[in-house]
BALOMAR-150503 format. One record per residue: x, y, z of N, C-alpha, C in turn; residue in one letter. Coordinates in steps of 0.02 Angstrom, whole numbers, padded with zeros to 5 digits, always signed. Last residue first. Layout:
XYZXYZXYZA/...
END
This chain:
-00787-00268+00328-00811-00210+00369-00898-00230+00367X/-00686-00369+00300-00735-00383+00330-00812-00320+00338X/-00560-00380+00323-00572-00324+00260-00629-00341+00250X/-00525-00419+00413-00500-00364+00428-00566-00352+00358X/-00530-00555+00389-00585-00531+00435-00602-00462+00448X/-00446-00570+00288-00532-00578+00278-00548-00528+00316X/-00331-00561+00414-00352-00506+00365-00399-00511+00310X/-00348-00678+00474-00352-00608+00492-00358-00555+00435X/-00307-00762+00361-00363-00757+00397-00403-00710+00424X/-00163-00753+00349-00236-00719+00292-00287-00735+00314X/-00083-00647+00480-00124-00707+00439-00175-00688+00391X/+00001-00523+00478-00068-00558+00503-00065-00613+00461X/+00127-00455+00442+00123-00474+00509+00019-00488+00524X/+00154-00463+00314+00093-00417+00317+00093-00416+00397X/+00239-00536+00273+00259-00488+00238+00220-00449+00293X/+00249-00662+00378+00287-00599+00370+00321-00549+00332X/+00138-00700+00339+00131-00658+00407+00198-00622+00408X/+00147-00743+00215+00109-00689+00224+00130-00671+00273X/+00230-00853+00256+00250-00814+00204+00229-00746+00199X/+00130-00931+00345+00188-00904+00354+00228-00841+00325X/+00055-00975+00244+00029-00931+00278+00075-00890+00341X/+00121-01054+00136+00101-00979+00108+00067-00943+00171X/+00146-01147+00226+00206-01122+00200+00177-01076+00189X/+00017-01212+00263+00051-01169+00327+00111-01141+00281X/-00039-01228+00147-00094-01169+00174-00043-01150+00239X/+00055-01301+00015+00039-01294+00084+00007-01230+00109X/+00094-01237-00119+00090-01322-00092+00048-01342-00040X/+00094-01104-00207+00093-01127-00113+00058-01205-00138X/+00060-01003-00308+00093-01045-00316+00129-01087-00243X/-00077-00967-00280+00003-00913-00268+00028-00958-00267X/-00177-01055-00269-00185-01000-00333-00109-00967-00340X/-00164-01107-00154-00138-01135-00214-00133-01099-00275X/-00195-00991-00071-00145-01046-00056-00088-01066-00134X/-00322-01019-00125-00295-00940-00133-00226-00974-00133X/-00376-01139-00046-00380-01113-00143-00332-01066-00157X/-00343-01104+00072-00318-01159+00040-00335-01140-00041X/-00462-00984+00076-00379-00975+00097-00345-01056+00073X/-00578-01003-00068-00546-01017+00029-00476-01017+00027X/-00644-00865-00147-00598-00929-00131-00583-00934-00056X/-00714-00743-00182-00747-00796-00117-00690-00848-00076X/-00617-00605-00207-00654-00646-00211-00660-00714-00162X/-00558-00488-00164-00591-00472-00221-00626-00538-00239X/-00466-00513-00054-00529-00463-00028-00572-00458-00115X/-00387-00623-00079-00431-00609-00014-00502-00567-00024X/-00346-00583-00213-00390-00621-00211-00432-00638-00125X/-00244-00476-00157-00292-00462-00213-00335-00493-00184X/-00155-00561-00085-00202-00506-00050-00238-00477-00086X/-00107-00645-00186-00158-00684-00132-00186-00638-00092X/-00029-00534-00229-00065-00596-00291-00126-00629-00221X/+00067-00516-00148+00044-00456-00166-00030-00505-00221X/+00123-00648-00133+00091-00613-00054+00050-00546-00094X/+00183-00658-00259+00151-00706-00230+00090-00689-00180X/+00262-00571-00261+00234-00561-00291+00169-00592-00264X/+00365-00559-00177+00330-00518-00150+00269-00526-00203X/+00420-00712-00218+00396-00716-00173+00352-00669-00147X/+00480-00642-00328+00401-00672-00339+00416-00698-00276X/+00577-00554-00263+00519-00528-00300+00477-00569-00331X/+00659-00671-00208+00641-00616-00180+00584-00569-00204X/+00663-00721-00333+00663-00767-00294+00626-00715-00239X/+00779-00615-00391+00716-00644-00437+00674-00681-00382X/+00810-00486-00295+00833-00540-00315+00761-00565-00346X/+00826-00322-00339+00771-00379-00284+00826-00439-00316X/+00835-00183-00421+00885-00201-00365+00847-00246-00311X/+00794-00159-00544+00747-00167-00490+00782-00184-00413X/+00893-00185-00626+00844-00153-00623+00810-00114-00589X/+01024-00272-00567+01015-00212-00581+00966-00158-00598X/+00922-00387-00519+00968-00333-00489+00977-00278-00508X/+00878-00418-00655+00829-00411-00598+00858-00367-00529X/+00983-00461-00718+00912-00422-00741+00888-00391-00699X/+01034-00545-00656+01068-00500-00655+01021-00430-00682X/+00943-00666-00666+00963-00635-00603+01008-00557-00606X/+00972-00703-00805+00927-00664-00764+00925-00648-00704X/+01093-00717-00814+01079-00662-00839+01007-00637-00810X/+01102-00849-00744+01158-00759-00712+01135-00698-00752X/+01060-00906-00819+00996-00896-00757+01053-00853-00714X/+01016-00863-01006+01059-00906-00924+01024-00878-00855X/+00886-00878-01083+00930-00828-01072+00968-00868-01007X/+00747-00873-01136+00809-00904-01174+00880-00865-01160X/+00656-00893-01086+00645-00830-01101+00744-00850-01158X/+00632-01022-01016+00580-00996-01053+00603-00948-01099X/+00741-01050-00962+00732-01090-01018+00679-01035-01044X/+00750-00951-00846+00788-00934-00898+00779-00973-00958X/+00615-01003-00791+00615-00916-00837+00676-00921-00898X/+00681-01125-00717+00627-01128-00779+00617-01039-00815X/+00771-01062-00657+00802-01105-00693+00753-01088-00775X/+00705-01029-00549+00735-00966-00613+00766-01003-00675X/+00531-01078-00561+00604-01063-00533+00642-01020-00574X/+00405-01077-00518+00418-01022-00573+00505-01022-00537X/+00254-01183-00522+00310-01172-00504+00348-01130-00552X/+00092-01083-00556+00129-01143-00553+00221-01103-00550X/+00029-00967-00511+00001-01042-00491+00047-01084-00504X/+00069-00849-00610+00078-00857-00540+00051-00933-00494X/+00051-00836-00748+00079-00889-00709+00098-00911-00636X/+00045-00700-00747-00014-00706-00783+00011-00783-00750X/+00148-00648-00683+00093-00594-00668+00049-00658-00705X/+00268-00688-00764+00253-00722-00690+00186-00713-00656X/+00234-00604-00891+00241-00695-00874+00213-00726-00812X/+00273-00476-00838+00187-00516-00863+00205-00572-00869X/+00394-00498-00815+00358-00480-00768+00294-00497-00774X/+00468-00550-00921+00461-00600-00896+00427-00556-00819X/+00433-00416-01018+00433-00492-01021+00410-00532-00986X/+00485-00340-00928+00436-00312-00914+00402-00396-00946X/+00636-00366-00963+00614-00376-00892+00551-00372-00883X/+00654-00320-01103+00672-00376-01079+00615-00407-01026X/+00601-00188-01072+00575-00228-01128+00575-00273-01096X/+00607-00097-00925+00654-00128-00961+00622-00188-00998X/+00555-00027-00817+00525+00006-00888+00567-00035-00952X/+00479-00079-00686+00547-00095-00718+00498-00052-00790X/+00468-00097-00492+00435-00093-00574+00483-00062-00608X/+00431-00187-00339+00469-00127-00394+00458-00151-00441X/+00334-00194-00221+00343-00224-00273+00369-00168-00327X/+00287-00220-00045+00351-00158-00100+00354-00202-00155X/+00275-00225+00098+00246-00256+00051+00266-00216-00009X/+00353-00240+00241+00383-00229+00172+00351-00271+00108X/+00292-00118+00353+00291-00171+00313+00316-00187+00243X/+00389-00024+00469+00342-00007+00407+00351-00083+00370X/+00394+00020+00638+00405-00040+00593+00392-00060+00524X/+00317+00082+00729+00400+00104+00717+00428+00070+00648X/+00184+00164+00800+00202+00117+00730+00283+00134+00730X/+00113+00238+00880+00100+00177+00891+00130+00130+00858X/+00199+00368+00874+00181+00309+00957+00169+00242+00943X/+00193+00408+00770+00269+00400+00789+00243+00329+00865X/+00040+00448+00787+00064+00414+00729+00130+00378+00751X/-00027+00549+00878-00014+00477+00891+00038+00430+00832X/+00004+00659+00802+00046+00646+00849+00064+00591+00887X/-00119+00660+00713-00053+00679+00710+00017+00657+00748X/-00206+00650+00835-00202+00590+00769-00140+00582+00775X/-00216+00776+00878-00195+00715+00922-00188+00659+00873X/-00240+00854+00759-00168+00843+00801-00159+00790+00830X/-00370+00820+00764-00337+00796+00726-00259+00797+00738X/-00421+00911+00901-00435+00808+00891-00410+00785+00826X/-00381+01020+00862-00354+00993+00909-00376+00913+00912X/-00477+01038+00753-00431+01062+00744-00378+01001+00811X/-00627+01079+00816-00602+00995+00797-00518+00980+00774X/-00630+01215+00831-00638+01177+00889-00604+01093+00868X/-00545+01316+00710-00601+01258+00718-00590+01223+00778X/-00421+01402+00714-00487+01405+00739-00559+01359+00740X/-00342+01299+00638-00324+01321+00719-00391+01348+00733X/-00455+01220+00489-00381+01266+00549-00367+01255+00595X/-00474+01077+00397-00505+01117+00475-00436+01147+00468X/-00565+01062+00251-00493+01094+00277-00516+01122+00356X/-00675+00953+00199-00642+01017+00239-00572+01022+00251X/-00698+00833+00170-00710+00864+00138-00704+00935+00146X/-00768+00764+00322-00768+00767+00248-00772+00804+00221X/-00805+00786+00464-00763+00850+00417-00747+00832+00349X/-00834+00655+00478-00875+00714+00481-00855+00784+00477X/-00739+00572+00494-00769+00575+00430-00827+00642+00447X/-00672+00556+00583-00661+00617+00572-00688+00606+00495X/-00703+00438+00638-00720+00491+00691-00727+00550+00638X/-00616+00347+00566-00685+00357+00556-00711+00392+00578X/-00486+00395+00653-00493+00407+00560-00556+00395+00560X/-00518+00342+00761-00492+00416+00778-00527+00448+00695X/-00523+00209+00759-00606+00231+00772-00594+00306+00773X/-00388+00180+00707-00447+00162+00667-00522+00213+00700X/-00342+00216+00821-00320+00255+00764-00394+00243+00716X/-00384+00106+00918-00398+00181+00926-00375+00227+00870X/-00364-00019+00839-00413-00002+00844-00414+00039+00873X/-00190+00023+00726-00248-00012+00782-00320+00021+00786X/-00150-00013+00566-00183+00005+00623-00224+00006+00671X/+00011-00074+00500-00043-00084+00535-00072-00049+00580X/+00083+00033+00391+00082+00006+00459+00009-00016+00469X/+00224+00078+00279+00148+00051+00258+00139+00014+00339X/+00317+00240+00237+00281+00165+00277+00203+00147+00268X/+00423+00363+00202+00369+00349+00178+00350+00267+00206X/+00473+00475+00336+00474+00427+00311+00423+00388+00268X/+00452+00588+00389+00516+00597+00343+00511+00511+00308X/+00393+00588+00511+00345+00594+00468+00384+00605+00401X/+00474+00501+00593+00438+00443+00570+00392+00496+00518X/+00566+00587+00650+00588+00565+00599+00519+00504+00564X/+00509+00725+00747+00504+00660+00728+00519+00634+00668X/+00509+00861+00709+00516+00842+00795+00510+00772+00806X/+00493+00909+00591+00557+00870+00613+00556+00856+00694X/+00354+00935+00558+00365+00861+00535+00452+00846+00561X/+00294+01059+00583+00332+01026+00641+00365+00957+00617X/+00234+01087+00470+00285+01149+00489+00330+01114+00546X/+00139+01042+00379+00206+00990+00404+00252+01039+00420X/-00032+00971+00403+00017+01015+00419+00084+00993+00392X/-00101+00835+00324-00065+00866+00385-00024+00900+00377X/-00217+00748+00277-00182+00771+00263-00146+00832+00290X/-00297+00594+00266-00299+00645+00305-00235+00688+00288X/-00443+00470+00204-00357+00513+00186-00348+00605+00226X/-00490+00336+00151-00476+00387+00222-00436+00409+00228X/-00560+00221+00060-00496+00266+00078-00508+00335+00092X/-00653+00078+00034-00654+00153+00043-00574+00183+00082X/-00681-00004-00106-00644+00002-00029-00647+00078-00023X/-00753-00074-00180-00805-00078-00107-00747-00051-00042X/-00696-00083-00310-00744-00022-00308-00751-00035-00228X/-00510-00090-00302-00585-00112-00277-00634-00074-00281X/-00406-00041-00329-00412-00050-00368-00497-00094-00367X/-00345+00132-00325-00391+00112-00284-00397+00065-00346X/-00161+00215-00343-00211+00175-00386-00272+00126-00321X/-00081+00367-00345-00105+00322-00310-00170+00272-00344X/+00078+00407-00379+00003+00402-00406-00004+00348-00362X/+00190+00549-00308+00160+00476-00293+00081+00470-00341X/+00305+00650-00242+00264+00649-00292+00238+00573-00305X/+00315+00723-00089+00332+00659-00122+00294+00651-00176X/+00288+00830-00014+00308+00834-00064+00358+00764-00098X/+00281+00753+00144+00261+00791+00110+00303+00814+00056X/+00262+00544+00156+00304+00623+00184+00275+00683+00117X/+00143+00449+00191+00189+00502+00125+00197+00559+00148X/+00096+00321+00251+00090+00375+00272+00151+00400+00231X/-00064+00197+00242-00012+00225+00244+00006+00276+00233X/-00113+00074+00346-00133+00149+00319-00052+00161+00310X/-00241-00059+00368-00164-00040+00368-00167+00032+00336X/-00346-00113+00340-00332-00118+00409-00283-00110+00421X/-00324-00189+00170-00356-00172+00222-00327-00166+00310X/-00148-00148+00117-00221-00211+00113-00277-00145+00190X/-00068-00085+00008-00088-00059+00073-00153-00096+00092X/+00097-00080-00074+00023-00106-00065+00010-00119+00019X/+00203+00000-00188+00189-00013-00110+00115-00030-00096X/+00306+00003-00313+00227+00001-00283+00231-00014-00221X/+00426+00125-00385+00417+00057-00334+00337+00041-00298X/+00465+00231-00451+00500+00146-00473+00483+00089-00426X/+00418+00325-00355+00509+00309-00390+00513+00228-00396X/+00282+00269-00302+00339+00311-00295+00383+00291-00317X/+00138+00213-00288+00185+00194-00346+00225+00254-00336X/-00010+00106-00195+00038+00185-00225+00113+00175-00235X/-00127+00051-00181-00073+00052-00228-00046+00117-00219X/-00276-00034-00086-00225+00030-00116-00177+00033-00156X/-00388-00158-00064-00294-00143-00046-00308-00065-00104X/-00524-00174+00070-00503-00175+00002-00415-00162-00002X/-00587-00105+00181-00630-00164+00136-00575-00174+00075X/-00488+00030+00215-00545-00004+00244-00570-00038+00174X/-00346+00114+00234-00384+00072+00177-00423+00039+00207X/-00282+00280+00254-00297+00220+00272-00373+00179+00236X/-00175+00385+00252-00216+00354+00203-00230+00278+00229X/-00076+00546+00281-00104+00459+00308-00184+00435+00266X/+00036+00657+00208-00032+00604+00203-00053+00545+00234X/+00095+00804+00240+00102+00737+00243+00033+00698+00236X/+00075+00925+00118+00074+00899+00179+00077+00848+00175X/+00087+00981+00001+00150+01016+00023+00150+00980+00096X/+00120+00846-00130+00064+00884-00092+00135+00937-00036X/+00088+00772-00294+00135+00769-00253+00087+00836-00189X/+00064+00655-00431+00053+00716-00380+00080+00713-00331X/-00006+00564-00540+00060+00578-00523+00045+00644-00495X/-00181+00533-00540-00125+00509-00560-00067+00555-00534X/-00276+00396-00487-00258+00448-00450-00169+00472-00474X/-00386+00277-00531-00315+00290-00541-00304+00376-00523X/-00520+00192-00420-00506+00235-00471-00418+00230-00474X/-00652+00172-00349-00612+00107-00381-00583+00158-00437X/-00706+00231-00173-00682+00219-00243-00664+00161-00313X/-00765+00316-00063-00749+00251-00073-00759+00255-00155X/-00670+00424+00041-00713+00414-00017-00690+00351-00016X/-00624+00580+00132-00659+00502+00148-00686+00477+00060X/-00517+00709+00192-00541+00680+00124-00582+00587+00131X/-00465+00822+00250-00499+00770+00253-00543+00757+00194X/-00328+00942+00301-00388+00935+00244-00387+00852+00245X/-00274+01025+00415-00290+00973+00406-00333+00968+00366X/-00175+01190+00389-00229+01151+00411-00213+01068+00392X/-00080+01257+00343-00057+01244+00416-00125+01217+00469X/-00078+01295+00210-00023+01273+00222-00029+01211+00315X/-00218+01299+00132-00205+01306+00174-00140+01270+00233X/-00223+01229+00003-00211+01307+00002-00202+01326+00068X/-00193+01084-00018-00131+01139-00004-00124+01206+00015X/-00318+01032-00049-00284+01011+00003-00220+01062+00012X/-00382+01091-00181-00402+01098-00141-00331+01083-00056X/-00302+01026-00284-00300+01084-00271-00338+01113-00214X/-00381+00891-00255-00316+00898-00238-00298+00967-00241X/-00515+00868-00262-00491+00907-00210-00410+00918-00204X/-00538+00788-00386-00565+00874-00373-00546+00876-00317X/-00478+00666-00327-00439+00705-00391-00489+00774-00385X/-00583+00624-00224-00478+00662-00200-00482+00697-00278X/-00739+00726-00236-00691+00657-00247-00618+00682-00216X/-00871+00802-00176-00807+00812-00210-00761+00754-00197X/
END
Protein backbone atom coordinates (compact mmCIF):
# COMPACT_ATOMS: atom_id res chain seq x y z
CA UNK A 1 0.00 0.00 0.00
CA UNK A 2 1.52 3.42 -1.23
CA UNK A 3 1.04 7.08 1.10
CA UNK A 4 -1.99 8.15 -1.28
CA UNK A 5 -3.90 4.50 -0.28
CA UNK A 6 -2.90 5.01 3.18
CA UNK A 7 -3.84 8.36 3.91
CA UNK A 8 -7.24 7.34 5.27
CA UNK A 9 -5.53 4.93 6.74
CA UNK A 10 -3.04 7.20 9.08
CA UNK A 11 -5.82 9.03 11.29
CA UNK A 12 -8.05 6.26 12.42
CA UNK A 13 -6.11 5.77 15.19
CA UNK A 14 -5.84 9.15 16.98
CA UNK A 15 -3.04 8.06 19.56
CA UNK A 16 -0.86 5.67 17.37
CA UNK A 17 2.18 5.93 15.14
CA UNK A 18 1.37 5.04 11.47
CA UNK A 19 4.58 4.24 9.24
CA UNK A 20 4.73 4.63 6.02
CA UNK A 21 8.34 3.77 3.87
CA UNK A 22 8.10 4.05 -0.02
CA UNK A 23 10.20 4.84 -2.71
CA UNK A 24 8.47 6.91 -5.27
CA UNK A 25 8.37 9.55 -8.04
CA UNK A 26 4.85 10.80 -7.52
CA UNK A 27 2.34 14.10 -6.74
CA UNK A 28 0.63 13.60 -3.36
CA UNK A 29 -2.19 15.95 -3.59
CA UNK A 30 -3.67 18.65 -1.01
CA UNK A 31 -4.22 16.95 2.55
CA UNK A 32 -3.96 17.57 5.68
CA UNK A 33 -3.64 14.82 8.85
CA UNK A 34 -4.81 14.96 12.57
CA UNK A 35 -0.84 13.91 13.41
CA UNK A 36 2.34 15.44 13.10
CA UNK A 37 4.57 14.16 10.23
CA UNK A 38 8.39 13.58 10.02
CA UNK A 39 9.36 12.74 6.53
CA UNK A 40 12.62 12.03 5.77
CA UNK A 41 14.27 11.94 2.22
CA UNK A 42 16.93 9.35 1.41
CA UNK A 43 18.62 9.42 -2.46
CA UNK A 44 16.71 12.29 -3.81
CA UNK A 45 14.73 16.00 -2.77
CA UNK A 46 10.90 16.19 -1.74
CA UNK A 47 8.61 19.18 -2.24
CA UNK A 48 6.05 20.17 -0.12
CA UNK A 49 3.88 23.20 -0.92
CA UNK A 50 1.92 24.92 2.11
CA UNK A 51 0.13 28.36 1.79
CA UNK A 52 1.78 29.74 -1.16
CA UNK A 53 5.15 28.40 -0.37
CA UNK A 54 7.46 25.21 -1.45
CA UNK A 55 9.82 24.00 0.93
CA UNK A 56 12.53 21.55 -0.44
CA UNK A 57 13.85 18.68 1.42
CA UNK A 58 17.30 17.28 -0.33
CA UNK A 59 18.53 14.14 0.82
CA UNK A 60 19.69 13.49 4.50
CA UNK A 61 17.25 16.10 5.79
CA UNK A 62 13.56 15.39 7.03
CA UNK A 63 10.95 17.27 7.43
CA UNK A 64 8.44 17.88 10.04
CA UNK A 65 4.33 19.22 9.60
CA UNK A 66 2.58 20.18 12.53
CA UNK A 67 -0.74 18.38 12.62
CA UNK A 68 -3.61 19.52 10.58
CA UNK A 69 -1.60 21.50 8.16
CA UNK A 70 -3.07 20.96 4.84
CA UNK A 71 0.11 20.41 2.43
CA UNK A 72 0.69 18.53 -1.22
CA UNK A 73 3.54 16.84 -1.22
CA UNK A 74 5.46 16.31 -4.59
CA UNK A 75 8.43 13.16 -4.85
CA UNK A 76 10.13 14.31 -7.90
CA UNK A 77 12.90 11.32 -8.28
CA UNK A 78 11.83 7.87 -9.06
CA UNK A 79 15.27 6.46 -6.79
CA UNK A 80 14.18 8.49 -3.63
CA UNK A 81 12.64 6.90 -1.11
CA UNK A 82 10.57 8.78 1.66
CA UNK A 83 10.20 7.69 5.28
CA UNK A 84 7.26 9.02 6.76
CA UNK A 85 6.27 8.64 10.34
CA UNK A 86 3.28 9.96 11.70
CA UNK A 87 2.64 10.90 15.39
CA UNK A 88 0.30 11.13 17.97
CA UNK A 89 -0.30 14.81 18.84
CA UNK A 90 -2.21 14.72 22.28
CA UNK A 91 1.26 15.97 23.90
CA UNK A 92 2.52 18.21 20.86
CA UNK A 93 2.43 21.34 23.57
CA UNK A 94 5.11 20.15 25.94
CA UNK A 95 7.30 21.57 23.04
CA UNK A 96 6.96 24.28 20.68
CA UNK A 97 9.24 22.59 17.97
CA UNK A 98 6.09 20.12 17.10
CA UNK A 99 3.86 23.65 16.34
CA UNK A 100 6.38 24.31 13.92
CA UNK A 101 6.56 23.46 10.28
CA UNK A 102 10.99 22.92 9.48
CA UNK A 103 13.16 21.45 7.14
CA UNK A 104 16.47 19.88 9.47
CA UNK A 105 19.31 18.02 8.92
CA UNK A 106 19.51 14.48 10.18
CA UNK A 107 21.89 12.87 12.11
CA UNK A 108 23.16 9.58 12.02
CA UNK A 109 21.12 8.16 15.17
CA UNK A 110 17.76 9.58 13.83
CA UNK A 111 18.69 8.35 10.48
CA UNK A 112 19.49 4.55 11.68
CA UNK A 113 16.14 5.19 14.37
CA UNK A 114 13.80 6.02 10.76
CA UNK A 115 15.39 2.93 8.84
CA UNK A 116 14.96 0.79 12.04
CA UNK A 117 11.35 1.33 11.77
CA UNK A 118 10.87 0.19 8.30
CA UNK A 119 9.72 -2.96 9.67
CA UNK A 120 6.34 -1.74 10.74
CA UNK A 121 5.75 -0.58 7.21
CA UNK A 122 2.71 0.11 6.78
CA UNK A 123 1.15 -0.18 10.36
CA UNK A 124 -0.31 1.78 12.77
CA UNK A 125 1.64 0.70 16.08
CA UNK A 126 -0.44 1.53 19.57
CA UNK A 127 0.38 1.54 23.23
CA UNK A 128 -0.01 -2.14 23.20
CA UNK A 129 2.59 -3.01 20.63
CA UNK A 130 5.97 -3.66 22.33
CA UNK A 131 7.65 -1.30 19.38
CA UNK A 132 5.24 1.48 20.41
CA UNK A 133 7.87 2.81 22.95
CA UNK A 134 10.95 2.82 20.32
CA UNK A 135 8.83 5.29 18.25
CA UNK A 136 8.19 7.73 21.13
CA UNK A 137 11.72 7.77 21.66
CA UNK A 138 11.99 9.14 17.96
CA UNK A 139 9.25 11.38 18.94
CA UNK A 140 10.92 12.93 21.56
CA UNK A 141 14.33 12.98 20.19
CA UNK A 142 13.16 15.47 17.55
CA UNK A 143 13.14 19.07 19.86
CA UNK A 144 16.89 17.56 21.05
CA UNK A 145 18.59 17.33 18.16
CA UNK A 146 17.26 20.23 15.74
CA UNK A 147 16.45 23.96 16.83
CA UNK A 148 17.30 25.60 13.50
CA UNK A 149 14.92 24.87 10.37
CA UNK A 150 16.68 25.53 6.94
CA UNK A 151 15.59 28.16 4.78
CA UNK A 152 15.25 26.31 1.59
CA UNK A 153 11.52 28.02 0.86
CA UNK A 154 10.63 28.99 -2.60
CA UNK A 155 7.16 30.97 -2.72
CA UNK A 156 4.72 30.75 -5.53
CA UNK A 157 2.62 33.31 -7.04
CA UNK A 158 -0.81 32.74 -8.98
CA UNK A 159 -0.10 36.37 -10.50
CA UNK A 160 -0.06 36.29 -14.69
CA UNK A 161 2.42 39.02 -14.62
CA UNK A 162 4.81 37.29 -12.03
CA UNK A 163 4.31 33.66 -13.06
CA UNK A 164 5.96 35.36 -16.50
CA UNK A 165 8.98 36.25 -15.32
CA UNK A 166 8.98 33.00 -12.88
CA UNK A 167 9.24 30.51 -15.97
CA UNK A 168 11.70 32.91 -17.46
CA UNK A 169 14.17 32.66 -14.67
CA UNK A 170 13.10 28.70 -14.26
CA UNK A 171 14.03 28.04 -17.93
CA UNK A 172 17.36 30.85 -17.83
CA UNK A 173 18.78 29.98 -14.82
CA UNK A 174 22.62 29.81 -16.35
CA UNK A 175 22.96 33.13 -17.38
CA UNK A 176 23.16 36.47 -15.57
CA UNK A 177 19.52 37.53 -14.46
CA UNK A 178 19.81 41.07 -12.88
CA UNK A 179 16.78 42.99 -12.31
CA UNK A 180 17.79 45.56 -14.42
CA UNK A 181 17.95 42.86 -17.28
CA UNK A 182 13.97 41.23 -16.28
CA UNK A 183 12.80 44.74 -16.20
CA UNK A 184 14.15 45.33 -20.01
CA UNK A 185 12.94 41.99 -20.78
CA UNK A 186 9.48 42.07 -19.48
CA UNK A 187 9.10 45.88 -20.18
CA UNK A 188 8.51 47.12 -16.96
CA UNK A 189 10.87 49.52 -14.40
CA UNK A 190 12.88 47.71 -12.08
CA UNK A 191 10.50 49.44 -8.88
CA UNK A 192 7.88 47.72 -10.55
CA UNK A 193 9.43 44.70 -10.46
CA UNK A 194 10.65 44.57 -7.35
CA UNK A 195 7.45 45.62 -6.13
CA UNK A 196 5.92 42.49 -7.91
CA UNK A 197 7.75 40.41 -6.09
CA UNK A 198 7.14 41.93 -2.61
CA UNK A 199 3.97 42.21 -2.60
CA UNK A 200 3.31 38.79 -3.95
CA UNK A 201 5.47 36.67 -2.63
CA UNK A 202 6.82 38.97 0.04
CA UNK A 203 11.06 37.98 -1.17
CA UNK A 204 13.00 40.44 -2.77
CA UNK A 205 13.77 39.56 -6.53
CA UNK A 206 17.58 39.02 -5.81
CA UNK A 207 16.58 37.06 -2.69
CA UNK A 208 14.35 34.60 -4.65
CA UNK A 209 16.72 33.70 -7.50
CA UNK A 210 19.33 33.36 -5.30
CA UNK A 211 16.74 30.56 -3.52
CA UNK A 212 16.24 29.66 -6.87
CA UNK A 213 19.61 29.03 -7.88
CA UNK A 214 20.40 26.60 -4.59
CA UNK A 215 16.84 24.97 -5.24
CA UNK A 216 18.11 24.50 -9.36
CA UNK A 217 21.74 22.92 -8.32
CA UNK A 218 20.04 20.46 -5.62
CA UNK A 219 17.88 19.09 -8.46
CA UNK A 220 20.85 18.51 -10.65
CA UNK A 221 23.09 16.96 -7.67
CA UNK A 222 21.04 14.13 -7.21
CA UNK A 223 19.28 13.76 -10.85
CA UNK A 224 22.43 13.92 -12.80
CA UNK A 225 26.27 13.04 -13.37
CA UNK A 226 27.57 16.80 -13.79
CA UNK A 227 30.56 17.84 -11.69
CA UNK A 228 29.92 20.30 -9.00
CA UNK A 229 31.92 23.02 -11.23
CA UNK A 230 29.39 22.20 -14.17
CA UNK A 231 26.38 22.39 -11.75
CA UNK A 232 28.28 25.63 -10.45
CA UNK A 233 27.85 27.01 -13.79
CA UNK A 234 24.57 25.56 -14.75
CA UNK A 235 23.10 28.07 -11.53
CA UNK A 236 24.25 30.88 -12.89
CA UNK A 237 27.87 30.77 -10.43
CA UNK A 238 31.21 32.15 -11.96
CA UNK A 239 32.98 30.36 -9.25
CA UNK A 240 32.63 26.67 -7.56
CA UNK A 241 33.72 28.75 -4.06
CA UNK A 242 30.84 31.66 -4.55
CA UNK A 243 27.98 29.00 -5.41
CA UNK A 244 29.48 26.72 -2.75
CA UNK A 245 29.22 29.13 -0.13
CA UNK A 246 25.81 30.11 -1.23
CA UNK A 247 24.69 26.51 -0.73
CA UNK A 248 26.17 26.01 2.66
CA UNK A 249 24.13 28.53 3.75
CA UNK A 250 20.99 27.65 2.49
CA UNK A 251 21.50 23.81 3.25
CA UNK A 252 24.45 24.11 6.00
CA UNK A 253 26.57 21.31 3.73
CA UNK A 254 28.44 21.64 0.88
CA UNK A 255 27.45 20.24 -2.41
CA UNK A 256 29.80 17.86 -1.99
CA UNK A 257 28.49 16.58 1.03
CA UNK A 258 25.43 16.25 -0.04
CA UNK A 259 26.37 13.85 -3.42
CA UNK A 260 27.64 11.96 -0.83
CA UNK A 261 24.54 12.26 1.26
CA UNK A 262 22.31 11.26 -1.58
CA UNK A 263 24.76 8.50 -2.18
CA UNK A 264 22.82 5.65 -0.45
Amino acid sequence: MGLIASLPEIDKNPNSVFVMHEKSEKLIPLHKHTKGQLSYVEGGVAYVTINMKTYVVPAHHYLWIPKGVPHVLRVAYSATVLRSLFFYAHDDKKNEFYGKLGIYPASELLIQMINYSERFDGKSIGKSDENFEFLVTIKNLLPKLNNKSLPIVLPVSDDERLLKILKFLDKNISIPLSLHDISVKFNMSERSVSRLFQSNMHISYLQYLKTLRVVKAIELIFKTKKTLSEIAFSVGYDTLGAFSNTFYTYTHSRPSDLRKKGNF
